[in-house]
C-alpha positions as CSV (number, residue, x, y, z in Angstrom):
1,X,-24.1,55.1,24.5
2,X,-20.7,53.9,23.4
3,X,-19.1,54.8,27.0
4,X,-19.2,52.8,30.4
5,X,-18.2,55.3,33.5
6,X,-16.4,53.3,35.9
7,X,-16.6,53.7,40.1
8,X,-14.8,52.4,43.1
9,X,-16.3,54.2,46.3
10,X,-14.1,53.3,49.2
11,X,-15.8,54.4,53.1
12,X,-12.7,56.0,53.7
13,X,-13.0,60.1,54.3
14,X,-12.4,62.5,57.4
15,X,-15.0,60.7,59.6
16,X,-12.6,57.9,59.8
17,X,-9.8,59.8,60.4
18,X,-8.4,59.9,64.0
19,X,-7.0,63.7,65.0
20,X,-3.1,63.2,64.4
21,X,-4.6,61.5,60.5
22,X,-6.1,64.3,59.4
23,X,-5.7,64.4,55.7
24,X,-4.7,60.6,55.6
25,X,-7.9,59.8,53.0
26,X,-7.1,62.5,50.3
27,X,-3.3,61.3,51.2
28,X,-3.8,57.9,50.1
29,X,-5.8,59.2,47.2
30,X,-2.8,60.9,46.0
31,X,-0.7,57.8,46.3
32,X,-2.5,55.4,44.5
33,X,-1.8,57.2,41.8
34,X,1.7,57.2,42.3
35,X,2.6,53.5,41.1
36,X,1.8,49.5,41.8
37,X,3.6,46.6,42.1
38,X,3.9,46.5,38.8
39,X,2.9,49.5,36.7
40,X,4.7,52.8,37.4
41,X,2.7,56.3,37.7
42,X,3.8,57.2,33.9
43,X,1.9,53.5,33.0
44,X,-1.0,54.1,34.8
45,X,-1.7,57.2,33.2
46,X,-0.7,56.2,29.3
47,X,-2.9,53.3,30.2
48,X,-5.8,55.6,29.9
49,X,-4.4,58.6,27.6
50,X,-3.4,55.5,24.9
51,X,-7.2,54.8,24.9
52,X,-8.7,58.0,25.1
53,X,-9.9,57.6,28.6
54,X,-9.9,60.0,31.7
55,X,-8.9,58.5,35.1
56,X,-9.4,60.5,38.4
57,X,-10.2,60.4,42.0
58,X,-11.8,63.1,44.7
59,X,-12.0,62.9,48.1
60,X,-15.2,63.3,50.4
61,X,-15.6,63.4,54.1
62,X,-17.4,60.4,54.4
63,X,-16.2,58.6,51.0
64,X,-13.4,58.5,48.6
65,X,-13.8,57.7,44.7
66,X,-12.1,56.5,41.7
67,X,-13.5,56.8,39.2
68,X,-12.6,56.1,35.1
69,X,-14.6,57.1,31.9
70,X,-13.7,54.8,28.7
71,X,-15.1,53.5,25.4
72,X,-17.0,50.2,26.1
73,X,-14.1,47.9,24.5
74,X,-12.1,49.1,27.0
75,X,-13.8,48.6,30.4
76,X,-11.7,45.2,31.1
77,X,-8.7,47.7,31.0
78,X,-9.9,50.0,33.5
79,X,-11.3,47.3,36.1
80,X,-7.5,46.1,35.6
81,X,-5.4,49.0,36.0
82,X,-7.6,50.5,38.6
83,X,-7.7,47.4,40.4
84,X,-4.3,47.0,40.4
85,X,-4.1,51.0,41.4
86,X,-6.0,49.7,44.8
87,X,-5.1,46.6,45.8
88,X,-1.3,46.4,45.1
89,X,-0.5,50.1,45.4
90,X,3.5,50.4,45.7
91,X,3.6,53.4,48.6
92,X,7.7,53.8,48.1
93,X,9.1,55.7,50.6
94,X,10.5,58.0,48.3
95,X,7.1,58.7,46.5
96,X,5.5,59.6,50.3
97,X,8.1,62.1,50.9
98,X,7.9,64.0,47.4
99,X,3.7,63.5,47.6
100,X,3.6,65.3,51.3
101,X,5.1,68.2,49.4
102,X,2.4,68.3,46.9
103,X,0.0,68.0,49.4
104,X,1.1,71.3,51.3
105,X,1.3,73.4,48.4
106,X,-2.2,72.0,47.2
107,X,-3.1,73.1,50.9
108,X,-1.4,77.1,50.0
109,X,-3.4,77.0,46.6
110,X,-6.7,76.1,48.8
111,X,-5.5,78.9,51.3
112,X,-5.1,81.2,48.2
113,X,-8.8,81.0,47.4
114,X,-11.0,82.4,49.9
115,X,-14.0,82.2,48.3
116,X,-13.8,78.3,48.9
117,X,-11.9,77.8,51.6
118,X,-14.4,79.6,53.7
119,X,-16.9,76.9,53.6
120,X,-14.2,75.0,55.5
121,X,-14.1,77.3,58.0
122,X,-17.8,77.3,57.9
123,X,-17.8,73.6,58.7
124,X,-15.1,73.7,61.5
125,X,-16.9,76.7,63.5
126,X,-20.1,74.9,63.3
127,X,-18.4,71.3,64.5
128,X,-15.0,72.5,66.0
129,X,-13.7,68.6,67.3
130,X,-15.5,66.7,65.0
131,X,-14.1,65.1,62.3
132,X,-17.0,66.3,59.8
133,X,-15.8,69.7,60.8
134,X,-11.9,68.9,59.7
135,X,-11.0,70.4,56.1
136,X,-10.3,66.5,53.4
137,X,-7.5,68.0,52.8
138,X,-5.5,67.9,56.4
139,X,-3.6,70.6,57.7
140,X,0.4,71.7,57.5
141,X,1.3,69.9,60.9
142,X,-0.7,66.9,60.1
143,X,0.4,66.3,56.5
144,X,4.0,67.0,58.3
145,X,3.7,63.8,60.3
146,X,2.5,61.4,57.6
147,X,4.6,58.4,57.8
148,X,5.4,55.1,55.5
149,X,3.9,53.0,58.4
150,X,0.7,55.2,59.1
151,X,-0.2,55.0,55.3
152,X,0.3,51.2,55.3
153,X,-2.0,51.1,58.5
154,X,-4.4,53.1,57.4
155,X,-4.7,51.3,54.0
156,X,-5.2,48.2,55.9
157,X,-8.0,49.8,57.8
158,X,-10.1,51.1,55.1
159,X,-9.3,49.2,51.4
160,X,-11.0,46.2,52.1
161,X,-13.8,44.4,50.1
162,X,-16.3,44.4,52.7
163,X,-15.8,48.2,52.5
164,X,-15.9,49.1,48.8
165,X,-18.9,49.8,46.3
166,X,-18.3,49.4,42.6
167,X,-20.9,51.5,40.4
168,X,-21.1,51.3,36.5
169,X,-23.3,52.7,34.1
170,X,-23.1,53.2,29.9
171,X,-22.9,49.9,27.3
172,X,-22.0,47.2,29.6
173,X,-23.8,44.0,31.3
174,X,-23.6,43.6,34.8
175,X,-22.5,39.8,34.2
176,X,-19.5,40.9,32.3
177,X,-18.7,43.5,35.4
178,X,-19.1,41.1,38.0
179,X,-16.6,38.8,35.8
180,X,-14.1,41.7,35.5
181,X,-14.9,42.4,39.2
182,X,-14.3,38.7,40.5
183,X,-10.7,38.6,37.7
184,X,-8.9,42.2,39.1
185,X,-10.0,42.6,42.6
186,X,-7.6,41.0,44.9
187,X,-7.5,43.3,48.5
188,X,-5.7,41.9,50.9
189,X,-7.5,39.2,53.3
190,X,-8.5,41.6,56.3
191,X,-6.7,40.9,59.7
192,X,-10.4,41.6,61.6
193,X,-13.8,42.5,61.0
194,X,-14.3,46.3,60.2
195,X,-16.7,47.8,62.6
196,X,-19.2,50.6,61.2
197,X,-18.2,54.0,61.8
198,X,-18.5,55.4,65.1
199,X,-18.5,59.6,65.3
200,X,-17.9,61.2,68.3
201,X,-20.6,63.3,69.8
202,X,-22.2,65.6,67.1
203,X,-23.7,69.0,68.1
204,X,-24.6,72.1,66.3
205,X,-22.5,74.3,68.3
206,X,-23.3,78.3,67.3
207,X,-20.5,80.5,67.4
208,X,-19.2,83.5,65.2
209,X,-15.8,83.4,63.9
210,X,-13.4,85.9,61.9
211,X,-10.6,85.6,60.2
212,X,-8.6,88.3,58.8
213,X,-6.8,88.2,55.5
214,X,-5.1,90.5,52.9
215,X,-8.1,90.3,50.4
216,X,-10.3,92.7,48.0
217,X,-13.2,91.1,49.6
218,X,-15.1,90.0,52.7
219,X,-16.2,86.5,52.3
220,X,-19.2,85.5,54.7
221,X,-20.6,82.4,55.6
222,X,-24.2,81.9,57.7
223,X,-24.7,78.9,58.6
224,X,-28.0,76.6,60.2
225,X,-28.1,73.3,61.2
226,X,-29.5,71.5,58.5
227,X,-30.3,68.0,57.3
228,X,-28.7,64.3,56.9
229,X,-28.9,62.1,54.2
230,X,-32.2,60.1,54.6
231,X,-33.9,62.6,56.1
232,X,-37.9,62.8,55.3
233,X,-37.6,66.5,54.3
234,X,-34.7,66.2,52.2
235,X,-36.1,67.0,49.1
236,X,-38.3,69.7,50.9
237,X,-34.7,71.3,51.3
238,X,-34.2,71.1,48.2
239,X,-37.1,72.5,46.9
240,X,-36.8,75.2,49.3
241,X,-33.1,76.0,48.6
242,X,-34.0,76.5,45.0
243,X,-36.3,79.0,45.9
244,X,-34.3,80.9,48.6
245,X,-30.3,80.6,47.1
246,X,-30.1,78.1,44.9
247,X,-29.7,79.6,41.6
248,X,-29.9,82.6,39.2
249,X,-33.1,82.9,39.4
250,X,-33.4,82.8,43.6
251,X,-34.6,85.1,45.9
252,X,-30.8,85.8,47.4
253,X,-29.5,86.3,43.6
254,X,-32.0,88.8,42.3
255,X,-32.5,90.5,45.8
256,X,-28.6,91.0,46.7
257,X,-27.0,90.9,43.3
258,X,-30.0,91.8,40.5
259,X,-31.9,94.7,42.8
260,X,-28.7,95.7,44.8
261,X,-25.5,95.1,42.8
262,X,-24.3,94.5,46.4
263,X,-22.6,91.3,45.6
264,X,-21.4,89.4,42.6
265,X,-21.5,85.8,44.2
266,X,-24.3,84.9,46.4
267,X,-25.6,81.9,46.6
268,X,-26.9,79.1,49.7
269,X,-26.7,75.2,49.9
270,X,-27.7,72.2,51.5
271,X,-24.4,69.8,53.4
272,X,-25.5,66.7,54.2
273,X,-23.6,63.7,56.1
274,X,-24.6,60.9,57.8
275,X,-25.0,61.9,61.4
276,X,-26.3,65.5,60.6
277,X,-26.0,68.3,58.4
278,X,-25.7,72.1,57.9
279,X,-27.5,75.2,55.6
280,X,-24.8,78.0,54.4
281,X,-25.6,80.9,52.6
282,X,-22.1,82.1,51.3
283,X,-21.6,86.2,49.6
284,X,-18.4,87.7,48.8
285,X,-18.2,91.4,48.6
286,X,-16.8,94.8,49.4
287,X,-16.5,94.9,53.3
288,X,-18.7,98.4,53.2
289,X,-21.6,96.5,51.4
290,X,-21.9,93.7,54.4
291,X,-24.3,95.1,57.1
292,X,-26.6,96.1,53.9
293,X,-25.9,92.4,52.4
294,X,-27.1,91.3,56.0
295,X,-30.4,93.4,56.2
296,X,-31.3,91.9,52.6
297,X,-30.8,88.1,53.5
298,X,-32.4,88.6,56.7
299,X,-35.3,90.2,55.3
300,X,-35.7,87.3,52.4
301,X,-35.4,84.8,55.4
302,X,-38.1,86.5,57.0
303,X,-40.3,86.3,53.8
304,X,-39.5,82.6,53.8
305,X,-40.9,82.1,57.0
306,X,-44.0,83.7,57.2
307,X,-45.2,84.2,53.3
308,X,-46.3,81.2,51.9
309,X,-44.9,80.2,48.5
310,X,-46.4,81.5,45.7
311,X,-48.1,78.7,43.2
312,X,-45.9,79.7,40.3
313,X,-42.5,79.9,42.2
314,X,-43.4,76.8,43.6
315,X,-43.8,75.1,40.5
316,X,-40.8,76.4,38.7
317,X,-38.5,75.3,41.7
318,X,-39.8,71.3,41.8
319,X,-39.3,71.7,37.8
320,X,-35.6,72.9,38.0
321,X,-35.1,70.5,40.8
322,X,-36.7,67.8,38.5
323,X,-35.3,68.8,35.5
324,X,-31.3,68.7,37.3
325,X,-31.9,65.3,38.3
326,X,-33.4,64.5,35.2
327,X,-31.3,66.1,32.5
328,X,-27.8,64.9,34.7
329,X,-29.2,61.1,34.5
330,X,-28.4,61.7,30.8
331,X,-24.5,61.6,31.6
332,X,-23.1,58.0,32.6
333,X,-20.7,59.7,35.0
334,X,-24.1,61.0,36.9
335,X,-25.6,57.8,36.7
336,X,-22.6,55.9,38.0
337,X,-21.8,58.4,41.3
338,X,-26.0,58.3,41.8
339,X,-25.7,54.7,42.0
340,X,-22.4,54.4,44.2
341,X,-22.6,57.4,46.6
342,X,-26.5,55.7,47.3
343,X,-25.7,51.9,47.9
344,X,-22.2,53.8,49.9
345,X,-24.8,56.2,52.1
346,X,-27.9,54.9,52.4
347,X,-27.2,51.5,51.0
348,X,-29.7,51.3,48.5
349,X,-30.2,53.7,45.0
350,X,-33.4,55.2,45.1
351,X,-35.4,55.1,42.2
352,X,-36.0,57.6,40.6
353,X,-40.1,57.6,39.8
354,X,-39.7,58.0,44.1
355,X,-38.1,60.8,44.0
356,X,-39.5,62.6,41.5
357,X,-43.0,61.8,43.4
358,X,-41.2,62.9,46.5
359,X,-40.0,66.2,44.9
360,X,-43.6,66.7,43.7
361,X,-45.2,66.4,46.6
362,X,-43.5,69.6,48.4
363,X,-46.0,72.4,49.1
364,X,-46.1,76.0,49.9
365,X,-47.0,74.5,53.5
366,X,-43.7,72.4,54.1
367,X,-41.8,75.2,52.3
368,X,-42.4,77.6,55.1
369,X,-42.7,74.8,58.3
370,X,-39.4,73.9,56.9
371,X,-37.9,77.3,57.0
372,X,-39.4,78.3,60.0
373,X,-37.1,74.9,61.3
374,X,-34.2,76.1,59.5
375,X,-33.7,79.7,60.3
376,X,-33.5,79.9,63.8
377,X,-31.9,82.9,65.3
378,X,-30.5,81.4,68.0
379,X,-29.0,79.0,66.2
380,X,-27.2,81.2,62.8
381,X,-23.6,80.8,62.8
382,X,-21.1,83.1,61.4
383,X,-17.8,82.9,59.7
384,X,-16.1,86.1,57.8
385,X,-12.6,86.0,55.9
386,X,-11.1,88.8,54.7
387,X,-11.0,92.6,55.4
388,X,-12.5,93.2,58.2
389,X,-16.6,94.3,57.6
390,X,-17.7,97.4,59.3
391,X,-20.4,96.5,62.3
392,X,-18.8,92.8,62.3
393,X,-16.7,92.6,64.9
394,X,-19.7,90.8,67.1
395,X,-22.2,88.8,66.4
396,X,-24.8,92.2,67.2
397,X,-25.0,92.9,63.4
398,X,-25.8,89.1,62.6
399,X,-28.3,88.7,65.1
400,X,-30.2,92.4,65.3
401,X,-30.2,91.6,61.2
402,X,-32.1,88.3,61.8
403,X,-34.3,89.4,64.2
């Protein structure tokens, strides 16, 4: 490699957020890019274009990240400018006011693409209250309310050097980062000691929601409980996911789409968090095609639970699982955002001869106890955006379907 991909992870997403700060993470996120002390926004980003490097951030609900990409002669300049980008971020006043307008009409861009928003909506009928179930992004009213002194405060709060991981990977030493590290990183001294996150009350709550909206399509979520980071059957779930949703290949994709032509994106995944997690299966398509959508998925769920796995679709699901992990390691970024969102989660980076032993050691048998777990009646949720879907205007077609 003649590249070194660059990470700070900050513990700073939705769960931290307090109701009237909704959107205050991917806020900040926004405004470190915005100028320092001593560089303005046009220098920070010539830093990098002058270089041939890429700078950029994303925000998570239980993490934010920076994260840079440069040739390895210039990895001092990164650890500089981004460390100046966090620890001596300028926050005018004016820059505030013209950023909350960014914000909202990011926020009418999101609202102008159903087919992701809806997994928002999945996540907020699922755990309505909870911060895990706000959208990173915030809403109008709470973007609205932003002020100079609730960014300062909540900068305060969460950038902090007992609260940041720093991942690298490519042609470097992990002396000469720790050098850099110790040089550039200068966070203000912390006024008290930051307590671990504590979430409300988390609980599955099952509930059917629908929103209508001037669209070509229905979009519809189903959702599960599912599973959190560190769980045992975590790369069972994974397995099995690859199997039922996952990809082209899937059960979902060739039953609904391939066999069908009912949809033309279907497709299920796996959210995990801390505390807990959820299982969606998301298809967007014609409203008439919905209750037929329904009795395919809910027939393939059915098969899931009480067919075992055959030995050959086993085998090719741990080997694309495998073979993802695998095959991404060969990208620094992947490498780096394996390394930081582990020590940030679980707080170590698992290695990965354990996983791949792990991910072999799934059988037909935890495959369907698994699903059996997973796909509980009682427990499906529903979210629908869109034109309204004939027989949807219950939960009688969702549940009589999975039954």
């Amino acid at each position: 490699m003649r590249t070194v991909s660059l990470g700070i992870w900050v513990r700073s997403g939705t769960f931290g957020e307090l109701p009237d700060e909704a959107g205050l993470s991917h806020f900040l996120e926004h405004m470190f890019f915005k100028g320092t002390t001593s560089r303005s926004a046009r220098d920070i980003v010539e830093a990098f274009d002058n270089v041939g490097g890429e700078l950029n951030a994303y925000t998570a609900k239980e993490y934010t990240c920076f994260y840079a990409k440069v040739i390895d002669e210039n990895l001092p300049l990164a650890v500089d400018v981004m460390m100046d980008m966090l620890c001596r971020p300028a926050f005018a006043a004016e820059d505030i006011a013209k950023e909350k307008q960014v914000v909202l009409e990011e926020i009418s861009m999101y609202e102008d693409s159903p087919d992701e928003i809806i997994h928002d909506y999945l996540a907020e009928t699922i755990w309505p209250e909870h911060p895990l179930g706000r959208p990173v992004i915030g809403s109008r009213e709470s973007i609205a309310s932003i002020t100079h002194d609730s960014v300062r405060s909540y900068y305060s709060r969460y950038y902090r050097a007992d609260n940041i991981v720093v991942s690298a990977a490519g042609r470097l030493d992990h002396e000469t980062l720790v050098s850099l590290i110790g040089e550039y990183a200068h966070f203000p001294d912390p006024v008290s000691r930051l307590s671990a996150p504590v979430y409300p009350e988390l609980n599955y709550q099952r509930r059917f929601v629908k929103r209508e909206k001037a669209t070509e399509q229905s979009h519809i979520c189903l959702g599960f409980p599912g599973l959190p980071w560190g769980h045992a059957d975590i790369y069972t779930m994974n397995v099995m996911n690859n199997i039922f949703g996952g990809g082209m290949s899937s059960r979902l994709f060739q039953a609904v789409r391939e066999e069908l032509g009912l949809a033309y994106s279907i497709y299920s995944y796996s959210s995990s968090y801390m505390p807990a997690g959820y299982y969606a299966i998301y298809a967007g398509l014609s409203a008439q095609n919905v209750p037929r959508a329904f009795d395919s998925i809910a027939r393939e769920i059915g098969l899931l639970k009480e067919s075992p796995v055959m030995a050959q679709e086993l085998e090719r699901a741990k080997q694309q699982v495998k073979g993802a992990l695998i095959i991404g390691l060969e990208s620094t970024s992947n490498r780096m955002s394996r390394m930081g969102r582990g020590l940030m989660i679980l707080g170590r980076v698992t290695p990965l001869d354990e996983i791949v032993s792990r991910i072999e050691a799934v059988d037909d048998v935890a495959v369907m106890d698994l699903a059996r777990r997973t796909f509980v009646p009682e427990q499906a949720s529903l979210c629908v955006l869109g034109v309204p879907a004939p027989g949807a205007e219950d939960e009688s077609l969702l549940l009589s379907a999975l039954r």
